[in-house]
PAGU-898420 format. One record per residue: x, y negated, z of N, C-alpha, C, O in turn; residue in three letters. Coordinates in pm, whole numbers, plus 50000, padded with zeros to 5 digits. Last residue first. Example, Ala and Ser with C-alpha at 12.3 -4.5 7.8 and 13.67 -1.06 7.14 Angstrom:
REM PAGU-898420
512855022550708513675010650714512904999750787513414988650804SER513195056950780512305045050780513205033050780514245033250846ALA
END
This chain:
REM PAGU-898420
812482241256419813442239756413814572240356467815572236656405UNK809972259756391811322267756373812322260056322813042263756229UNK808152259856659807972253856541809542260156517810212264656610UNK805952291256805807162278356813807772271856670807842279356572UNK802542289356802803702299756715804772285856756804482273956743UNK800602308557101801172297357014802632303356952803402312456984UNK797732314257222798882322757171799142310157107798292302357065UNK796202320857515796292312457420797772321957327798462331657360UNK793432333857748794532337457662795012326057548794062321857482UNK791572327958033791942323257955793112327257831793962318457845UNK788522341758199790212343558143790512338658035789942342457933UNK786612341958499787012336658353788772341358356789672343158439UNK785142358258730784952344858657785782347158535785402356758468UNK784102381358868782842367058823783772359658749783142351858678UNK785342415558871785402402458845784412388558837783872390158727UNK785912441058918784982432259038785532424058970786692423559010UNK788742440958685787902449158806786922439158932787422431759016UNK789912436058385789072434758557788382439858598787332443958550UNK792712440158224791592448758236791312436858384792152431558457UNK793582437057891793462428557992792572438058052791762444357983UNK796512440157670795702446657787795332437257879796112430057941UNK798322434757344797612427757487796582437257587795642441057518UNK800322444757135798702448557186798652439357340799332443157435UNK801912436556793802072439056976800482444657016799642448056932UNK803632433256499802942437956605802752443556743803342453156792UNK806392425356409804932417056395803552421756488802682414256533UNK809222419156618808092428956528806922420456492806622409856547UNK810132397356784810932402956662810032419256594810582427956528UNK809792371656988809292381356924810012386756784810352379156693UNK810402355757269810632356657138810342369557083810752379157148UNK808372345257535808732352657467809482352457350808852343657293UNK806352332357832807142331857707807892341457656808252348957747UNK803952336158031804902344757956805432337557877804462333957811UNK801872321858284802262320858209803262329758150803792334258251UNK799192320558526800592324658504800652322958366799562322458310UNK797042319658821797662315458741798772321558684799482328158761UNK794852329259067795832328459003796112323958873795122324858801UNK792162333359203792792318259163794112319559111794672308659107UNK792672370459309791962357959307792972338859317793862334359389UNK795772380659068794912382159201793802366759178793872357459097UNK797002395258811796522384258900795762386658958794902394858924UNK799942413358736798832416758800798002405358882798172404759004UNK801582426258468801572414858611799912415858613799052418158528UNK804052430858249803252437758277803272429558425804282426558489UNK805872439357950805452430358038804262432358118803302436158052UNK806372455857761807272450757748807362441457881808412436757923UNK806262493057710806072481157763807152470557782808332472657808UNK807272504357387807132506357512806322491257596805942481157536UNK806362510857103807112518957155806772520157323806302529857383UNK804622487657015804272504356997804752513857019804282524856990UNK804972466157262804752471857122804142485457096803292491657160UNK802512449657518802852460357447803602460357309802952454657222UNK801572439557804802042433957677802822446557583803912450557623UNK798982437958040800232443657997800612436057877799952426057849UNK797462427158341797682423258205798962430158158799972428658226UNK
END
């Protein structure tokens, strides 16, 4: 899984079988790109995106 602007990488991890993980972030462009790639995969991927409240 990468995390991208349009300049460079910003994040970048690699799950293996039953893994788990999480990113937090603060963000200061409006635009990014997500990469998800699998290989030999059967099961599932979950992505959520949430906006932090701004108090």
């Amino acid at each position: 899984m990468e995390w991208r602007d349009r300049k460079q990488l910003l994040w970048q991890e690699v799950f293996t079988e039953n893994t788990q993980g999480s990113i937090t972030a603060q963000t200061h462009n409006r635009r990014y790109s997500v990469r998800i790639e699998g290989k030999h995969t059967k099961g599932g991927c979950r992505i959520q995106f949430t906006e932090k409240d701004s108090q």
